[in-house]
Backbone bond lengths (Angstrom), bond angles and torsions (degrees), N, CA, C in turn:
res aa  C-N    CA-C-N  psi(-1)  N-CA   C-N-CA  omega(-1)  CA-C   N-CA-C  phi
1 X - - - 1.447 - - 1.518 109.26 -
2 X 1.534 112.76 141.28 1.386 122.77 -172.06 1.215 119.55 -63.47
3 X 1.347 167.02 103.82 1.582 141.68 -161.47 1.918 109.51 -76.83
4 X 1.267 126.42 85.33 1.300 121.03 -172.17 1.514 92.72 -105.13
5 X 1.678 104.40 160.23 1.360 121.69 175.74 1.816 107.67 -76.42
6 X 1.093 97.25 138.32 1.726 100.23 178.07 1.367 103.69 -91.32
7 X 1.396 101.62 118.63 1.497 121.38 154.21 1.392 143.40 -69.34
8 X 1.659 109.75 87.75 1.302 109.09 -147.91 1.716 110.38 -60.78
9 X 1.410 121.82 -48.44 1.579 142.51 169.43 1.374 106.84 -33.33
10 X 1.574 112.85 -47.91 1.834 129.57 179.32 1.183 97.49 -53.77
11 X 1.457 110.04 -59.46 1.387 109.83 -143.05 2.044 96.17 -84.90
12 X 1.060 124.72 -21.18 1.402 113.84 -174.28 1.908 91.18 -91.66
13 X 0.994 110.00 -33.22 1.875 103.37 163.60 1.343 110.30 -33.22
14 X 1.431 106.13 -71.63 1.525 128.99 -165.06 1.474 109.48 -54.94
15 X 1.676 118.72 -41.75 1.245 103.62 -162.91 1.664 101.01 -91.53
16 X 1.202 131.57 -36.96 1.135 133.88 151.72 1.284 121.49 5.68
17 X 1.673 91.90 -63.40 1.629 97.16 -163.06 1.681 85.60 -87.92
18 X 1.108 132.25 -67.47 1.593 126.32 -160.80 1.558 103.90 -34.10
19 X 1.565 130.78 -28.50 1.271 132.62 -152.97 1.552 95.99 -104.41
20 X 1.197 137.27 -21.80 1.456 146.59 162.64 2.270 80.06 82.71
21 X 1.615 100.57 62.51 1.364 89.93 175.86 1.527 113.40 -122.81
22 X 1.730 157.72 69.21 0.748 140.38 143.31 1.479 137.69 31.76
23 X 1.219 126.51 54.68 1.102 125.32 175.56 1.482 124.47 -95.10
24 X 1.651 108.69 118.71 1.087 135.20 173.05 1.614 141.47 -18.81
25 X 1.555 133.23 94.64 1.655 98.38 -144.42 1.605 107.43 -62.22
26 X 1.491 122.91 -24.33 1.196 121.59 -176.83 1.889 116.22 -67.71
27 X 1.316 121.93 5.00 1.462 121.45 163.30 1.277 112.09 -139.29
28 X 1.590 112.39 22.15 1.536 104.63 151.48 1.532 126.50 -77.41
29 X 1.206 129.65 -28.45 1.444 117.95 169.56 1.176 113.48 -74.87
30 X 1.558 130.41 -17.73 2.095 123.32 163.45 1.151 104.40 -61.74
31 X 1.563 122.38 -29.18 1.423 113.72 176.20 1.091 128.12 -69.99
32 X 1.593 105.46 -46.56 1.406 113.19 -170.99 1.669 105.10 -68.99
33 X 1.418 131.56 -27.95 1.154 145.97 -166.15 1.724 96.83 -84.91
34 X 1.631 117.40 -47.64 1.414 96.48 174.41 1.950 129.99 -79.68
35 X 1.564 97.85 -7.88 1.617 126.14 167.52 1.627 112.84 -56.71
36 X 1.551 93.64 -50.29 1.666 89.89 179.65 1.462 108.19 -85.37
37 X 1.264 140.82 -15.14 1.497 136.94 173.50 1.548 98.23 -65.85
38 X 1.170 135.21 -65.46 1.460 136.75 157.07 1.208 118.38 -1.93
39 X 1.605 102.83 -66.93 1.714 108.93 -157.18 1.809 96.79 -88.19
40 X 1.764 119.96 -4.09 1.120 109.46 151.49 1.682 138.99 -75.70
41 X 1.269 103.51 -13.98 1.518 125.02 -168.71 1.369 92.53 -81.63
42 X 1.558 112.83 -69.77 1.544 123.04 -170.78 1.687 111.87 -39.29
43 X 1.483 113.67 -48.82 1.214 134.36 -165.71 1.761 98.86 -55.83
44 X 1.831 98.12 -53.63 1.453 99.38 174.98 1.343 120.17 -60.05
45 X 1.600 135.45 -38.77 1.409 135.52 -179.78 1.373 111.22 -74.40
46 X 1.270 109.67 -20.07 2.171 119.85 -175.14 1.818 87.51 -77.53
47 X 1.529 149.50 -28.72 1.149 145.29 -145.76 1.495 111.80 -116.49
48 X 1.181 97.87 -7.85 1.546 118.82 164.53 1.843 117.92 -78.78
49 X 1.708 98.74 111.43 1.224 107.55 -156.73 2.135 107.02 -77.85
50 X 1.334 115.48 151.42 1.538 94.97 -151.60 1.962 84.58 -126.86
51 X 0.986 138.71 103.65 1.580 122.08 164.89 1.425 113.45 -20.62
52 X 1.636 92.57 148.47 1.574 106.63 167.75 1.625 113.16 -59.07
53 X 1.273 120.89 -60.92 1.384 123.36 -179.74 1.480 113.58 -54.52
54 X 1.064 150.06 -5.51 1.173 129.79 -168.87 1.360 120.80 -85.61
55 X 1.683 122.18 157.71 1.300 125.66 -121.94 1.845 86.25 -134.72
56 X 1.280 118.23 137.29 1.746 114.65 176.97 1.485 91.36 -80.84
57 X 1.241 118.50 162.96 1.174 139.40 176.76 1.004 113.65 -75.27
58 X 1.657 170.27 144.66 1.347 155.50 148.43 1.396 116.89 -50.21
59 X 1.466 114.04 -54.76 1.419 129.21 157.77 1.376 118.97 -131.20
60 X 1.672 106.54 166.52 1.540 118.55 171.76 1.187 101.91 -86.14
61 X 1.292 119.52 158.32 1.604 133.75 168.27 1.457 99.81 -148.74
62 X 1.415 130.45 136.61 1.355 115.14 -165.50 1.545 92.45 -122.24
């Protein structure tokens, strides 16, 4: 897999239209502003190093 920068603007473009969803110009920058807090969180849980051995759970039980 290629390592490209994610385009947050692209990517709420893109899904927009795939979703046939109308978004508002007056709550596109809360979006785009809560899109990139996202792709900061993810970035932090994607950088979290995981052992080779480890095993999926079958189920959750909390």
């Amino acid at each position: 897999m290629i390592n490209q920068e994610f385009n947050v603007i692209e990517y709420i473009q893109q899904m927009s239209l795939l979703l046939d969803l109308k978004l508002n110009d007056e709550y596109q920058d809360g979006v785009i502003a809560n899109f990139t807090k996202i792709k900061s969180m993810a970035e932090l849980v994607n950088q979290f190093p995981l052992p080779e051995k480890i095993e999926i759970a079958p189920t959750f039980d909390p």
